[in-house]
C-alpha positions in Angstrom: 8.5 2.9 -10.6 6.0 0.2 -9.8 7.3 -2.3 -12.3 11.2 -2.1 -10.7 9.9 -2.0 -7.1 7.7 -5.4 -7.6 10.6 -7.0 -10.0 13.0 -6.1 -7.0 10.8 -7.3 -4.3 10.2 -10.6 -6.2 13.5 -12.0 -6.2 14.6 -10.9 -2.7 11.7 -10.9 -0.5 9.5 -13.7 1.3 6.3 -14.2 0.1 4.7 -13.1 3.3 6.6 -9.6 2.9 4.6 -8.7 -0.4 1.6 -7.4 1.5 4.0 -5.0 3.5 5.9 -4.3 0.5 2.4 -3.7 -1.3 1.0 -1.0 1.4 4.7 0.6 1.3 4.7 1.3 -2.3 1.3 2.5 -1.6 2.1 5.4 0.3 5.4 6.3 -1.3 3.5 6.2 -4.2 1.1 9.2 -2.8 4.1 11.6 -2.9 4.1 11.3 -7.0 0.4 12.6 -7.2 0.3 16.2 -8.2 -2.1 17.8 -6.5 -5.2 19.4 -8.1 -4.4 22.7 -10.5 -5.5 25.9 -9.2 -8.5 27.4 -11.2 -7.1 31.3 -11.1 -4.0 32.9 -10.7 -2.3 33.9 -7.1 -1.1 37.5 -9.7 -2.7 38.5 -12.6 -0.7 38.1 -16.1 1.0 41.2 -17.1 3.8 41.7 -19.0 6.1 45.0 -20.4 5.8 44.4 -23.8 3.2 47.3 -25.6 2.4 44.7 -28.3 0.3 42.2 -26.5 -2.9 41.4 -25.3 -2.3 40.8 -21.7 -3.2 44.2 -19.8 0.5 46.6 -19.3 2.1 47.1 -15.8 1.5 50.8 -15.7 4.5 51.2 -13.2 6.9 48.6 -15.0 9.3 51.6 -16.9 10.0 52.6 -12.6 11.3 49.7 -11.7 
């Protein structure tokens, strides 16, 4: 991403523009950043399957 923006910006822009162009790449660039993973689970992992060793949904043969 970097590398096409600057090669783009090169051959079409001022050289005064590069600082703008610089600090707008900047803070597009924020969006990409994933943000930090969780450290436990919203649910806990169950599944139906009786051969496993995640704990069994007692209500899952209900649903």
């Amino acid at each position: 991403y970097i590398v096409d923006e600057w090669l783009w910006s090169s051959s079409s822009r001022t050289p005064g523009a590069i600082p703008g162009k610089l600090k707008a790449m900047r803070q597009n660039i924020r969006r990409l950043v994933l943000p930090p993973r969780r450290s436990e689970r919203r649910y806990p992992r169950e599944v139906r399957m009786t051969k496993t060793h995640y704990p069994i949904k007692k209500n899952a043969a209900q649903a």
